[in-house]
PyMOL Python script that loads the backbone (N, CA, C, O; Angstrom):
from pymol import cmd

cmd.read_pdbstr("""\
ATOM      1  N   UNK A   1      48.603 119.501 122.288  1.00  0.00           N
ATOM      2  CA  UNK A   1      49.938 118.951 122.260  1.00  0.00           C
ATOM      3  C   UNK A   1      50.796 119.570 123.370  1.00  0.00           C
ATOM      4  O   UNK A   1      51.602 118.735 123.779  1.00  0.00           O
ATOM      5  N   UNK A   2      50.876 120.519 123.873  1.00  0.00           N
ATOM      6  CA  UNK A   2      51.348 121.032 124.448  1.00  0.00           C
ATOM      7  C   UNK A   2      50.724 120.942 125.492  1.00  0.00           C
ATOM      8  O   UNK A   2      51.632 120.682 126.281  1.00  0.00           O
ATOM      9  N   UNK A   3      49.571 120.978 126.220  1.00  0.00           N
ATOM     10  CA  UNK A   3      49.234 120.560 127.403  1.00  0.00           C
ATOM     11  C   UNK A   3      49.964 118.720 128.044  1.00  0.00           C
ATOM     12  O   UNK A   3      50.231 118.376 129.195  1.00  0.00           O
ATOM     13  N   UNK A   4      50.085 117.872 126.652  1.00  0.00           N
ATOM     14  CA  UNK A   4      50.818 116.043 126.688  1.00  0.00           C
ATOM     15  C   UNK A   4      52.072 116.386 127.160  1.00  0.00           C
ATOM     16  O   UNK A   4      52.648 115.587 127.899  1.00  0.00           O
ATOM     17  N   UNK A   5      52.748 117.741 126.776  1.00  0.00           N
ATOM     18  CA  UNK A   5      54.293 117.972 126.496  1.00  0.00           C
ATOM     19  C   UNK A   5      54.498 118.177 128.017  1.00  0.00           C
ATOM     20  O   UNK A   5      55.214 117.374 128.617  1.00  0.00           O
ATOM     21  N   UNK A   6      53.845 119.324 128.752  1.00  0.00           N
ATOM     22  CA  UNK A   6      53.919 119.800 129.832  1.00  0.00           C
ATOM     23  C   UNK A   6      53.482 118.226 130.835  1.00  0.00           C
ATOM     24  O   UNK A   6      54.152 117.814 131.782  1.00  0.00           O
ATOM     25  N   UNK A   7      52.098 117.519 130.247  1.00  0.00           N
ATOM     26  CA  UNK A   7      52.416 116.293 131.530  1.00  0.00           C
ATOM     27  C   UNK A   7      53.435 115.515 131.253  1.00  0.00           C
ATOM     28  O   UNK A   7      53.607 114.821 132.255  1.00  0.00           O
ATOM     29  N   UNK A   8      54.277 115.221 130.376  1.00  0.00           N
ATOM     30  CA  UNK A   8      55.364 114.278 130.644  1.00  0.00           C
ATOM     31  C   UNK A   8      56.348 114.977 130.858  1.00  0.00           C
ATOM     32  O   UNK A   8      57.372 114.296 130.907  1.00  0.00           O
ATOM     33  N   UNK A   9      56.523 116.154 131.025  1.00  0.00           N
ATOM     34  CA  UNK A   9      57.315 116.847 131.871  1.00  0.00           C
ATOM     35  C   UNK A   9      57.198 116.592 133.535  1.00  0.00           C
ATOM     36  O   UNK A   9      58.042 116.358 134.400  1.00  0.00           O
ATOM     37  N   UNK A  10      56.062 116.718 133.549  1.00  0.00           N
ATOM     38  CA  UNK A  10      55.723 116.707 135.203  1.00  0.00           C
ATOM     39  C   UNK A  10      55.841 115.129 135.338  1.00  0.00           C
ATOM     40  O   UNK A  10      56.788 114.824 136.062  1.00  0.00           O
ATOM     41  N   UNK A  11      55.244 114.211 134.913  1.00  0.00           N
ATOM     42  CA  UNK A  11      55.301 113.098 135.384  1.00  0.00           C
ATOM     43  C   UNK A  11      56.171 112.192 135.248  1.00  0.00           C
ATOM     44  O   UNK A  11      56.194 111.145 135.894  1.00  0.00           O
ATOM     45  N   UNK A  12      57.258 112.655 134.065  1.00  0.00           N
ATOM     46  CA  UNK A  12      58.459 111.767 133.571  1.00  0.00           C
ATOM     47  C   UNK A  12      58.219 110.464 133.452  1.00  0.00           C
ATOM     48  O   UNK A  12      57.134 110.144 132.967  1.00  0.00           O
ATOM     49  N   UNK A  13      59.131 109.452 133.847  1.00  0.00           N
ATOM     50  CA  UNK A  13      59.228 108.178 133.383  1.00  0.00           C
ATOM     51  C   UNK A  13      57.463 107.461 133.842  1.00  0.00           C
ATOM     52  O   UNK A  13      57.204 106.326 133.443  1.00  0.00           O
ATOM     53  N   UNK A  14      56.480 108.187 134.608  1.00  0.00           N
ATOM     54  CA  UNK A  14      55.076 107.921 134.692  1.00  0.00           C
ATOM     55  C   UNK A  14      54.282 108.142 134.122  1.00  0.00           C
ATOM     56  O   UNK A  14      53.145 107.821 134.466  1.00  0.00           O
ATOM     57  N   UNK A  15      54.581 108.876 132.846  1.00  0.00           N
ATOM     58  CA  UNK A  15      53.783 109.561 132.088  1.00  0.00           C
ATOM     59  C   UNK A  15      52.849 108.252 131.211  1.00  0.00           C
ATOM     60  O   UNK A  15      53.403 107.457 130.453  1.00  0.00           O
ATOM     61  N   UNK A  16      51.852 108.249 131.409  1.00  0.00           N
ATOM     62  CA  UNK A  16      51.015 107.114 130.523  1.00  0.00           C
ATOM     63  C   UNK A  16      50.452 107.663 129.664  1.00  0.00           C
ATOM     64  O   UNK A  16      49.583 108.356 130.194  1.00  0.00           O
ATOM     65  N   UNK A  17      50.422 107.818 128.114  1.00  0.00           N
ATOM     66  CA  UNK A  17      49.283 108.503 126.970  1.00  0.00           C
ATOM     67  C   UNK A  17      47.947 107.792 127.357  1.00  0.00           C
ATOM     68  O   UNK A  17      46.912 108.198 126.829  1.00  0.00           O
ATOM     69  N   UNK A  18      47.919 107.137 127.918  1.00  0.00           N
ATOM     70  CA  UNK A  18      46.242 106.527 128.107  1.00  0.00           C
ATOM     71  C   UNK A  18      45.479 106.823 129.245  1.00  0.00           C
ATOM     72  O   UNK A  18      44.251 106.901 129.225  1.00  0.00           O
ATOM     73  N   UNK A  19      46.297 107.018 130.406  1.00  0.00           N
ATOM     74  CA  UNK A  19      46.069 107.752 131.430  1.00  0.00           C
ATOM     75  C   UNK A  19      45.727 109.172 131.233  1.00  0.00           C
ATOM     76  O   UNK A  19      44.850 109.680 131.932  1.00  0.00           O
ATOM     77  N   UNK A  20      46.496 110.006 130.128  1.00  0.00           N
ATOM     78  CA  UNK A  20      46.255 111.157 129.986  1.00  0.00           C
ATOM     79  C   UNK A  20      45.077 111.638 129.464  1.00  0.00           C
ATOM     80  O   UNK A  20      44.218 112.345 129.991  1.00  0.00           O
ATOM     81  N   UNK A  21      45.174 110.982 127.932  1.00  0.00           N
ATOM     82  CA  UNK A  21      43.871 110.447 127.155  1.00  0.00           C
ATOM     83  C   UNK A  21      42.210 109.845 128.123  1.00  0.00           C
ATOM     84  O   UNK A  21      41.120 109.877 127.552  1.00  0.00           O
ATOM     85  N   UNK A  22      42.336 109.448 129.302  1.00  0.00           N
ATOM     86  CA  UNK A  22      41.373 109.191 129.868  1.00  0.00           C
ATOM     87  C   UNK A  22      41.613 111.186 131.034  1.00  0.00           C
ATOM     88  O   UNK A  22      40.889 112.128 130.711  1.00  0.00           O
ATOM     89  N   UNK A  23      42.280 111.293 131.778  1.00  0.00           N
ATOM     90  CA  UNK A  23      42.004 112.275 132.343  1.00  0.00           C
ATOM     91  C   UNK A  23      41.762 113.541 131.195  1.00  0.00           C
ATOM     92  O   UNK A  23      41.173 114.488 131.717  1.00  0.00           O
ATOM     93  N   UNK A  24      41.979 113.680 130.239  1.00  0.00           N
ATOM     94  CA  UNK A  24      41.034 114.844 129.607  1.00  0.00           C
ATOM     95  C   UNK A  24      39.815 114.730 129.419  1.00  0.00           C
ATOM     96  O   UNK A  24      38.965 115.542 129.783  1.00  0.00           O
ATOM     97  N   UNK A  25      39.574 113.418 128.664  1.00  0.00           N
ATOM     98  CA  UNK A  25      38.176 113.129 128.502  1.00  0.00           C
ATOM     99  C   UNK A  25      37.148 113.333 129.730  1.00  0.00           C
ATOM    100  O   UNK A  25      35.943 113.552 129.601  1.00  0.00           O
ATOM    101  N   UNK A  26      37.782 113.229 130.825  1.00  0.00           N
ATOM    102  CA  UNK A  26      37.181 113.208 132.363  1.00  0.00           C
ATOM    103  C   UNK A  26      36.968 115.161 132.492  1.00  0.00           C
ATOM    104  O   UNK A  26      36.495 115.784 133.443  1.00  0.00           O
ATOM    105  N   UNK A  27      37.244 115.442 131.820  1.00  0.00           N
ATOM    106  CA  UNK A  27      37.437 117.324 132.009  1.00  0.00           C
ATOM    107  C   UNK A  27      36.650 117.663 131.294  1.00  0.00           C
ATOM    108  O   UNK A  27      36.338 118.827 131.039  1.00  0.00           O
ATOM    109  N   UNK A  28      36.045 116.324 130.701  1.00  0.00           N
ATOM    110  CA  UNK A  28      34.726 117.360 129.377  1.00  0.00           C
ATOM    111  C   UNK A  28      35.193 117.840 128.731  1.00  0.00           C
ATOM    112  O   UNK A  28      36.285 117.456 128.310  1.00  0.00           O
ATOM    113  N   UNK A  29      34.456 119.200 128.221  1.00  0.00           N
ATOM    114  CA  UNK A  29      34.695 120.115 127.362  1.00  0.00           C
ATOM    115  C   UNK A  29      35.099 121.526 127.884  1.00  0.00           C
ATOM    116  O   UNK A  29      34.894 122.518 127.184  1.00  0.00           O
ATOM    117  N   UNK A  30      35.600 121.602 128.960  1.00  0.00           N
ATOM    118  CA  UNK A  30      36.040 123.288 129.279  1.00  0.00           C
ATOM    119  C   UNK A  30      37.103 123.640 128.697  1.00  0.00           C
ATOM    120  O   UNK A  30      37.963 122.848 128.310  1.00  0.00           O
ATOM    121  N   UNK A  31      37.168 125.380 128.529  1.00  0.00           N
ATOM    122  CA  UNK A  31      38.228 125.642 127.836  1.00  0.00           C
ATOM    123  C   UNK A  31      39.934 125.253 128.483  1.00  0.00           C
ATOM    124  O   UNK A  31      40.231 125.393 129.669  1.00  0.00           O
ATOM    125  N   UNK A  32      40.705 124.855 127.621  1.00  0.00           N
ATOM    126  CA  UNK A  32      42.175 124.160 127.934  1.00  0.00           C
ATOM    127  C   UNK A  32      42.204 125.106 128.710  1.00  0.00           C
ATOM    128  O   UNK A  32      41.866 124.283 129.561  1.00  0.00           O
ATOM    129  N   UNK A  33      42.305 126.405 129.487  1.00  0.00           N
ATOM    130  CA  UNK A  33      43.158 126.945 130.546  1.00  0.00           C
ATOM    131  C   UNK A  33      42.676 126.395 131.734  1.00  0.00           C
ATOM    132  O   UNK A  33      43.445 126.260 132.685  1.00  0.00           O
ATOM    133  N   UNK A  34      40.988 125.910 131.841  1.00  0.00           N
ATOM    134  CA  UNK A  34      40.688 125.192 133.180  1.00  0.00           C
ATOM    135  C   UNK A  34      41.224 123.638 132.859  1.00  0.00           C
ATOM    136  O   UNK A  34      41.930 123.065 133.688  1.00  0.00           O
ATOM    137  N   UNK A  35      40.916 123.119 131.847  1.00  0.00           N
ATOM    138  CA  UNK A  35      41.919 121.768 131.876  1.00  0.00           C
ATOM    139  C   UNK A  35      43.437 122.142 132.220  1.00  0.00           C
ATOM    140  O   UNK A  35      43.982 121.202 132.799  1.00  0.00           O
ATOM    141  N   UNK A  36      44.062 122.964 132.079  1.00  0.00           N
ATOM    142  CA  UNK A  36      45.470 123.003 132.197  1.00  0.00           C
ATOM    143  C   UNK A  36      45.615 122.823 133.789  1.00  0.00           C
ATOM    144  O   UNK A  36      46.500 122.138 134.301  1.00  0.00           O
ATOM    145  N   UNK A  37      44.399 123.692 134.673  1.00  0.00           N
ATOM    146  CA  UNK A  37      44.764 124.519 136.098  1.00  0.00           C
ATOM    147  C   UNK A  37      44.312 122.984 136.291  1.00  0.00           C
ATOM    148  O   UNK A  37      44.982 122.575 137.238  1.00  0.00           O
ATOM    149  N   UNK A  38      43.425 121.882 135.792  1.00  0.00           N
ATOM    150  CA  UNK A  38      43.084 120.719 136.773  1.00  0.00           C
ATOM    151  C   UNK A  38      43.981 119.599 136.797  1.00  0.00           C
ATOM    152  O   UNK A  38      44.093 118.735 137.666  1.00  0.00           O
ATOM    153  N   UNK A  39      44.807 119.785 135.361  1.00  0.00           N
ATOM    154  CA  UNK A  39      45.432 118.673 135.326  1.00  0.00           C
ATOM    155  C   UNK A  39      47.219 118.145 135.461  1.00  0.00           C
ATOM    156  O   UNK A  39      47.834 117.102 135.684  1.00  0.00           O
ATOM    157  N   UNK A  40      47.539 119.642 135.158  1.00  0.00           N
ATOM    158  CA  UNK A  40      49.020 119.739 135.680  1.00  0.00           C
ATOM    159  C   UNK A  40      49.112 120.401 136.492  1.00  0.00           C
ATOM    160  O   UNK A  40      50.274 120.614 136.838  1.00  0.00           O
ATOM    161  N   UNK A  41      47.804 121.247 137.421  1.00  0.00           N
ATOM    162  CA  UNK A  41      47.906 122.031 138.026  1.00  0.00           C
ATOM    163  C   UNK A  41      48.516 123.505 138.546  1.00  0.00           C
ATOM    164  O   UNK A  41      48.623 124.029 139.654  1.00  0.00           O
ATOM    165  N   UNK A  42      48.864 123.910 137.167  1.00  0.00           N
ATOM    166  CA  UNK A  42      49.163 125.073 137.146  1.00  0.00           C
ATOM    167  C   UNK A  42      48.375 126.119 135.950  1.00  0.00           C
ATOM    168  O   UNK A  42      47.296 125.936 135.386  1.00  0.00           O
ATOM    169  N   UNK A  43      49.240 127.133 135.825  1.00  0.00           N
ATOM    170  CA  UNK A  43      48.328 128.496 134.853  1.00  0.00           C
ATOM    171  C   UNK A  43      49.050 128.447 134.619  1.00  0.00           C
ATOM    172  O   UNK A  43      49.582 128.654 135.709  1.00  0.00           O
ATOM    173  N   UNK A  44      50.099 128.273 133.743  1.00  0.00           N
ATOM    174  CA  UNK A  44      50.641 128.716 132.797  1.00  0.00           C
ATOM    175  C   UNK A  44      50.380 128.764 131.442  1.00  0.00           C
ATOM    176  O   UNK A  44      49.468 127.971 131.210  1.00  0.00           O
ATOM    177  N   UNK A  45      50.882 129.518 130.085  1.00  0.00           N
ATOM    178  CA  UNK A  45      50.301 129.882 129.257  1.00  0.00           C
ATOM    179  C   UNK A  45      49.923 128.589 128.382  1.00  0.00           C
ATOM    180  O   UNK A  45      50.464 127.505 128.602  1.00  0.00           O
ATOM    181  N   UNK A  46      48.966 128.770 127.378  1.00  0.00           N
ATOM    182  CA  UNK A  46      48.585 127.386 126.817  1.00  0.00           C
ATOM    183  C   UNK A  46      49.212 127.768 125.315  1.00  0.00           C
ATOM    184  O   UNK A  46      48.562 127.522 124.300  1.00  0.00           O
ATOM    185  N   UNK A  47      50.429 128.343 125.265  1.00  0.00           N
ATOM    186  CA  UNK A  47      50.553 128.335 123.625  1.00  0.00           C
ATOM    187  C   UNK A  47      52.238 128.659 124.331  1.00  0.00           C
ATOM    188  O   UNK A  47      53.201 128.823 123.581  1.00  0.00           O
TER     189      UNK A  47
END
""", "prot")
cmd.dss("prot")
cmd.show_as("cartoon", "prot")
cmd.util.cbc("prot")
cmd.orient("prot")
């Protein structure tokens, strides 16, 4: 939830849930801090 929160932060009025929903699924299974660094592109904390 908080990784969705942080992309419609970044992407604002672009934010698509289905777009998002497809780019995680595209990340496999690694742990959320490498999904975080691929997909909003940053490190910041995941909690």
């Amino acid at each position: 939830m908080k990784l969705r929160e942080d992309m419609q932060k970044k992407e604002g009025a672009a934010f698509s849930l289905e777009k998002f929903h497809d780019d995680s699924l595209k990340q496999g299974f690694p742990p959320i801090e490498i999904v975080r660094e691929a997909m909003p592109g940053d490190r910041s904390p995941t909690l």
